[in-house]
C-alpha positions as CSV (number, residue, x, y, z in Angstrom):
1,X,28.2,4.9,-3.9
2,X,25.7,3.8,-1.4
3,X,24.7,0.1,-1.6
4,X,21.0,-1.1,-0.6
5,X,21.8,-2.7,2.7
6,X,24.2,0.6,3.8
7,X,21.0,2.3,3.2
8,X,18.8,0.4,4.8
9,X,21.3,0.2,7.8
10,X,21.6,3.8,7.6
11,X,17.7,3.7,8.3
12,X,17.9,1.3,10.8
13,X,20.8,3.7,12.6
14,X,18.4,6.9,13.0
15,X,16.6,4.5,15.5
16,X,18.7,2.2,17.5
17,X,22.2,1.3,17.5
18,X,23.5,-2.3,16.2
19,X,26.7,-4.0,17.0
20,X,28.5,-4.5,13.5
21,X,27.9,-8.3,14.7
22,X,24.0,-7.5,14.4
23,X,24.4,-6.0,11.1
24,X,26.1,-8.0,9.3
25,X,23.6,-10.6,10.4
26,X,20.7,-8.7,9.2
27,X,22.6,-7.7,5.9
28,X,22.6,-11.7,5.4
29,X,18.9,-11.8,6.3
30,X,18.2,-9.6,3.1
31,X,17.5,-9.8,-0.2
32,X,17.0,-7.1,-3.1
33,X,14.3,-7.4,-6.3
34,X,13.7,-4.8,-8.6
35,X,10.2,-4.0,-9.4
36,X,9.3,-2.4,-12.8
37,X,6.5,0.5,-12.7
38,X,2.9,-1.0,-12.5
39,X,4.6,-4.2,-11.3
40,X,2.7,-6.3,-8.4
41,X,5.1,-7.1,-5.6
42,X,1.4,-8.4,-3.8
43,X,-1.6,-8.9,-5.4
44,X,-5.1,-9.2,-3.0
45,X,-5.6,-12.9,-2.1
46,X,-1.5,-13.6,-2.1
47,X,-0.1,-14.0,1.4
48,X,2.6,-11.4,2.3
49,X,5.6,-14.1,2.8
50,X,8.4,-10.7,2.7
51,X,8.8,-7.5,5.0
52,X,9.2,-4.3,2.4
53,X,11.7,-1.5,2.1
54,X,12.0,0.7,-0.4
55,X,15.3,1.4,-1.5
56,X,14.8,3.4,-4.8
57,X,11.5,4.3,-6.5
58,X,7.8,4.3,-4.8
59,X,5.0,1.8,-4.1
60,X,1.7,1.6,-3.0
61,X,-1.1,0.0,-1.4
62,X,-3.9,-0.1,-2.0
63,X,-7.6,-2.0,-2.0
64,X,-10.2,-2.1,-4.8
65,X,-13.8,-1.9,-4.2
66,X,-16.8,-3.4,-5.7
67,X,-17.0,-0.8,-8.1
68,X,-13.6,-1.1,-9.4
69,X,-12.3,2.7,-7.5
70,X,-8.7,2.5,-6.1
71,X,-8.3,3.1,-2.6
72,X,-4.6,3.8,-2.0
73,X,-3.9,3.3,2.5
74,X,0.0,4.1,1.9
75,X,3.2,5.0,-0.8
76,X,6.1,4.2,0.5
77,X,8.9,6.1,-0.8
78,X,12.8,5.3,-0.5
79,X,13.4,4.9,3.2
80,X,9.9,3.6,4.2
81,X,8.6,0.4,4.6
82,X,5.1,-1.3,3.4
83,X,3.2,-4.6,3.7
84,X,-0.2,-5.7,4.5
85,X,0.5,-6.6,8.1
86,X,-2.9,-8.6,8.4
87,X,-1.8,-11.0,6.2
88,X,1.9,-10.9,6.9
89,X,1.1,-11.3,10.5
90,X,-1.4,-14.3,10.2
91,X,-0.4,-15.7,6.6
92,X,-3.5,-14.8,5.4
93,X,-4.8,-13.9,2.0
94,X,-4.3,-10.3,1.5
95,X,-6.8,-7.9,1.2
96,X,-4.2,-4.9,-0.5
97,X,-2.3,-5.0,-3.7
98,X,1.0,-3.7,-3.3
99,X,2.8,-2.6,-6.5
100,X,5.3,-0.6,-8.3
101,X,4.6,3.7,-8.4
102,X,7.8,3.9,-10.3
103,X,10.6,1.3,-11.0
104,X,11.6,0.7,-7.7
105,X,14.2,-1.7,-6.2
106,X,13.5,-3.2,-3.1
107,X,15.1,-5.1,0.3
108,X,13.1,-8.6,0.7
109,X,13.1,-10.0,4.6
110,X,11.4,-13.0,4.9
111,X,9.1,-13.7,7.4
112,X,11.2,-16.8,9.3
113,X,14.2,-14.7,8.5
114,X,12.4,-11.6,10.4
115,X,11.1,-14.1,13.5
116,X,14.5,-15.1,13.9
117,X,16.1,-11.5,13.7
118,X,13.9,-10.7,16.4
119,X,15.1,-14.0,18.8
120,X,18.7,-12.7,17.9
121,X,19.0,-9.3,17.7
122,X,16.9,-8.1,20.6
123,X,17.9,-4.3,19.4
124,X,16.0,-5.3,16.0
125,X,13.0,-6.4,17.4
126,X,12.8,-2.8,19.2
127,X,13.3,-1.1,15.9
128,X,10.2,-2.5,14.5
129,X,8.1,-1.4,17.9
130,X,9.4,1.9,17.2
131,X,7.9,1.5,13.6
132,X,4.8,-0.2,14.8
133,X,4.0,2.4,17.3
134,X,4.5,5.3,14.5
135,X,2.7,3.3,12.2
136,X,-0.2,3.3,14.4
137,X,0.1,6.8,14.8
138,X,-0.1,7.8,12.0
139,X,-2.7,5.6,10.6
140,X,-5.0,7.3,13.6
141,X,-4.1,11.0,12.5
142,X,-5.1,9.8,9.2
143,X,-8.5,8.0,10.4
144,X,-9.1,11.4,11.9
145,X,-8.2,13.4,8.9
146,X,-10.3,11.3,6.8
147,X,-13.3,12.3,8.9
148,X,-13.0,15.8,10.0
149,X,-11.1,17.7,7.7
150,X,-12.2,19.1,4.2
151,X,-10.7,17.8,0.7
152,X,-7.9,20.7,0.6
153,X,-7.1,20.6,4.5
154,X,-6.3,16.3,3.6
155,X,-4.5,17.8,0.4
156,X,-2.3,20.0,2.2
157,X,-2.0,17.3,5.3
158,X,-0.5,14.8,2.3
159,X,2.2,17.3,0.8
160,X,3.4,17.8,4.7
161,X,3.6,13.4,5.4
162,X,4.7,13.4,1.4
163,X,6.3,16.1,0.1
164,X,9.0,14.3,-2.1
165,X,6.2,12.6,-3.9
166,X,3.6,15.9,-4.6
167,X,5.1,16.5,-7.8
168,X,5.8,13.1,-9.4
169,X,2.7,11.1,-8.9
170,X,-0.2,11.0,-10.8
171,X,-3.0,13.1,-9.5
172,X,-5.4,10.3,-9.9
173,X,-3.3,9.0,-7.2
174,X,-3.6,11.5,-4.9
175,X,-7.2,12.1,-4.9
176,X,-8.0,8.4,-4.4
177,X,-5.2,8.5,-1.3
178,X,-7.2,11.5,0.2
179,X,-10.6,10.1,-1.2
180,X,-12.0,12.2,-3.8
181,X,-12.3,12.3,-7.5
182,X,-9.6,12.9,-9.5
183,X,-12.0,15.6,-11.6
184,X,-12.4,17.5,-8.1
185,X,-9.2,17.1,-7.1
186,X,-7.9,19.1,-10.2
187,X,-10.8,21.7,-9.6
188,X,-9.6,22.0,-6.2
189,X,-6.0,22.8,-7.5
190,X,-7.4,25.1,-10.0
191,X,-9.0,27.3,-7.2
192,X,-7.4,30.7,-6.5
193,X,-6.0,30.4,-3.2
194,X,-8.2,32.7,-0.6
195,X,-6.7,35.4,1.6
């Protein structure tokens, strides 16, 4: 059986190589928490003190507005990673919630630990630029999405960047992550599909 830091190395290995040296390091850097469904790992106004990485289960992000709608940015899924970087980054309050789709256990890295991962283990500091970059390109792709395509062409856009997670979460949680009503959302589906 697979334990939480061989999948998280596992991860790590699709993208760089470490020396066993480096990952046993890293491995000592960790630590995993289990997070029961509807759980808050972050709450808006908390400062993000841990990286994220989903080993089992799903979370979320997400931002509330004024009027009390859900506005999920990200699920992350086992084998993806989530935070709210602002905060992380400046140890500010955060402006996302961040919590539990499905029980969901989870790989902690604090944020000293990570800073000094990064001084030691120059290979894991390019790891996360490979992240970062993607993460940025994605998050543009999705900008654009948001404001150019039509309700079904962003619903079929998040079964390609999602498609373990189409069929187990809520569909109120997919029509707030590609910004509509939940009621059109399931009209939408209810359509017959045109030749």
């Amino acid at each position: 059986m697979i334990t939480s830091i061989q999948f998280l190395l596992e991860n790590i290995r699709k993208h760089v190589t470490l020396t066993g040296e480096d990952e046993q390091k890293l491995a000592e850097a960790c630590q995993t928490r289990t997070v029961k469904r509807k759980q808050f790992f972050l709450q808006e106004g908390e400062v993000q003190r841990y990286l994220v990485f989903v080993v089992d289960g799903c979370l979320r992000s997400y931002s509330v507005d004024e009027n009390g709608f859900e506005h999920i940015l990200q699920f992350a899924p086992p084998g993806w990673w989530i935070s709210d970087m602002r905060s992380m980054l400046e140890q500010s309050p955060a402006s996302l919630n961040i919590d539990a789709v499905d029980d969901s256990e989870i790989i902690l890295i604090s944020i000293p630990e990570l800073d000094r991962l990064y001084k030691e283990i120059p290979t894991f500091d390019r790891f996360f630029r490979i992240l970062s970059e993607r993460s940025i390109a994605t998050h543009q792709h999705r900008l654009i999405d948001s404001l150019s395509l039509t309700a079904k062409e962003r619903y079929t856009s998040f079964c390609r960047q999602y498609p373990s997670l189409i069929t187990c979460l809520p569909q109120k949680y997919v029509a707030s992550y590609i910004g509509i009503t939940p009621e059109f959302l399931s009209k939408m589906l209810k359509e017959p599909i045109k030749k």
